[in-house]
N, C-alpha and C positions, 0 to 999 in steps of 0.2 A: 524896566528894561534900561539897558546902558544907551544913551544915545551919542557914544562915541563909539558902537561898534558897526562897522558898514552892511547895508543890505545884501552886499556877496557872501561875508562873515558871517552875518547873522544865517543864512541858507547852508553854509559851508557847515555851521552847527547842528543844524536841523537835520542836513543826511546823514551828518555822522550819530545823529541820538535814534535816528530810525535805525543804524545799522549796529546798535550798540545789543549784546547777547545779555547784557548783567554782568555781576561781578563771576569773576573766575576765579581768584583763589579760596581757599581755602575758609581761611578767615572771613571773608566778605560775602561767601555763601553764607556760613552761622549766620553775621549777623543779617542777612536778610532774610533767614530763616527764623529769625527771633523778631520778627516784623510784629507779627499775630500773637505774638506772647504778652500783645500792652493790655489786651482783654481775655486774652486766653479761651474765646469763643472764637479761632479757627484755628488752624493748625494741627499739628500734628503732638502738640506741647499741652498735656489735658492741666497740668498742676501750674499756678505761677511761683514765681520765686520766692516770695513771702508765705504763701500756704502752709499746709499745718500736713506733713506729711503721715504721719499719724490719725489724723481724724480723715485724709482719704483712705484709709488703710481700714479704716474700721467701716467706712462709708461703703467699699466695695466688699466687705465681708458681711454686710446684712444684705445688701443685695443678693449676694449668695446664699445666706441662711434664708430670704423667703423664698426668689424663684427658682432653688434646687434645681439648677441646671446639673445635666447627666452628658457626659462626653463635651469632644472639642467645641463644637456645633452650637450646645447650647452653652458652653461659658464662653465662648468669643461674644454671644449675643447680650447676656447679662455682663460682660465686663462692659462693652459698646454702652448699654444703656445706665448702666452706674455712673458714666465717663459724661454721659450728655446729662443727665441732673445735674452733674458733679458743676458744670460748664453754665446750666440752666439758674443754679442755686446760684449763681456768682454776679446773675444779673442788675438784682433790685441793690447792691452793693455799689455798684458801679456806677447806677442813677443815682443814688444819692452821691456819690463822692464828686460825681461834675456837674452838682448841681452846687454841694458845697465848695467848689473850684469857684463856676462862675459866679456866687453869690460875694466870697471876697475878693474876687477881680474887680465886681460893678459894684460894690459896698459902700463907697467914696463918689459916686458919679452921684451928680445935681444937688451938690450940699446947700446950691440958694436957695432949695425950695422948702418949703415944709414937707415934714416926714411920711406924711399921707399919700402927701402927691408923687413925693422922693420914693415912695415903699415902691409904688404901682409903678411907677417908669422904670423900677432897678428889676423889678418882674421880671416886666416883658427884655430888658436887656440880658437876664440869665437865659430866659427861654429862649431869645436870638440865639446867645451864643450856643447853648446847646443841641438847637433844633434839627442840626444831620446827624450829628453824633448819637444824639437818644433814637434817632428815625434807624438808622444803619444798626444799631442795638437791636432793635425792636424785628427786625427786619431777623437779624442772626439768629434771638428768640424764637419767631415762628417758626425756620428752618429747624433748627434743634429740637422742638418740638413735634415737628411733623416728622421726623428722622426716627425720634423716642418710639414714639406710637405704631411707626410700620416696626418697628425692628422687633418692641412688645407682642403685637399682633404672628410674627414672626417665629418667634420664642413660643408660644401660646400654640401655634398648628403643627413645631416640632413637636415638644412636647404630648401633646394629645394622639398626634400619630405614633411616637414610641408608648407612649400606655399603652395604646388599645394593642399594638402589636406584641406587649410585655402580655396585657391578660388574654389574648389570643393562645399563645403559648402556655399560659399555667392551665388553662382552660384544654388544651390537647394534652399536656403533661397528666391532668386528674382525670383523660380519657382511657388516658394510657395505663394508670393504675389500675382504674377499674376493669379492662380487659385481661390484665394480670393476673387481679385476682378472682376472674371469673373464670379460668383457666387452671386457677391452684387448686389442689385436692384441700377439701372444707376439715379443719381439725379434727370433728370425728374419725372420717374415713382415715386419715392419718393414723388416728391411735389406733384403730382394730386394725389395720393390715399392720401396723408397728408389732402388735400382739400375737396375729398369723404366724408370720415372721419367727418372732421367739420360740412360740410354743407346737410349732409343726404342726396346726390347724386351721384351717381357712377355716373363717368365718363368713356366717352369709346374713342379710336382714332379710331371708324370705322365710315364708313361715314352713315349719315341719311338715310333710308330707305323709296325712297319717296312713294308719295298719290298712292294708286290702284284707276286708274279712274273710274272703273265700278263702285265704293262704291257710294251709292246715298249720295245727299249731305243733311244734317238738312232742315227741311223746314221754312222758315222766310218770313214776312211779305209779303216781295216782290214777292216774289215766288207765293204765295197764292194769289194775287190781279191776275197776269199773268195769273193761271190756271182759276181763275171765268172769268176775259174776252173773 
């Protein structure tokens, strides 16, 4: 703190930083909007600047080749969780890199001691300086994680609900046929009434009705020679 700034100045400060909204323009929104972009584990910004545009390109394209999301519903929810591995993959990167920060920062500290004693005391001085940094990581991790798994879980009760409703319907659809064709004249009957038709005969499959023998029979030649003798 400045101790040439007066205790009314220093309050005069103080309400005007309560009563401050953030930056307004333009510009000063980005950059505070590219605050979250140092980890790229919040925000609104899934890829950092260095990334490999390409290998998320292919990243979110297996995603979609295993959990065949069907309509908007299910590809907002597999882009979502392509997006949080994508974020989740970036972590064990990250620990190492501020662990390799703080190691050449403390590398140089307690050169009068021997190297044993010098190793253990530059430890615990990387772990110092890392110790919110990797905690507030860790902390981002298990959000993202927990985020993965409802939205998977998510994905998984859409999913299962449009099946059954898809075999629901093929299932009424092959009800439908078969009532069709339980309804349709069976190919035989087709061909003999096709034949009726043609040849000016109804045809029947009942059997012939045979001679009533009482019926006298026509009288023929023979008949009439029999009766004069």
């Amino acid at each position: 703190m400045n101790s040439n700034i007066s205790d009314a100045q220093l309050a005069a400060n103080r309400a005007n930083a309560a009563h401050s909204t953030g930056p307004r323009s333009s510009t000063g929104k980005r950059v505070v909007s590219l605050n979250a972009v140092k980890t790229g584990l919040t925000g609104n910004t899934v890829m950092l600047p260095k990334e490999d545009a390409a290998l998320y390109t292919i990243h979110i394209e297996d995603y979609a080749a295993e959990l065949q999301p069907v309509g908007i519903q299910e590809r907002d929810l597999v882009q979502s969780i392509a997006d949080l591995r994508w974020r989740l993959n970036r972590i064990p990167g990250l620990e190492a890199s501020l662990n390799s920060h703080a190691l050449a920062t403390c590398a140089n500290m307690y050169p009068e001691l021997p190297e044993a004693e010098s190793s253990f005391l530059i430890e615990i001085a990387v772990f110092n300086m890392n110790e919110k940094k990797l905690h507030n990581i860790h902390l981002h991790e298990s959000r993202l994680a927990r985020r993965r798994e409802k939205e998977l879980a998510e994905l998984r009760a859409l999913q299962q609900t449009r099946k059954a409703k898809e075999a629901e319907a093929r299932e009424k659809e092959e009800e439908a046929k078969k009532a069709r064709a339980a309804k349709s004249p069976q190919p035989a009957e087709v061909k003999t009434a096709a034949a009726s038709s043609q040849n000016g005969f109804e045809f029947t499959n009942q059997a012939a009705t045979p001679a009533n023998p009482s019926t006298p029979k026509a009288d023929t030649p023979e008949t009439v020679k029999k009766t004069a003798a």
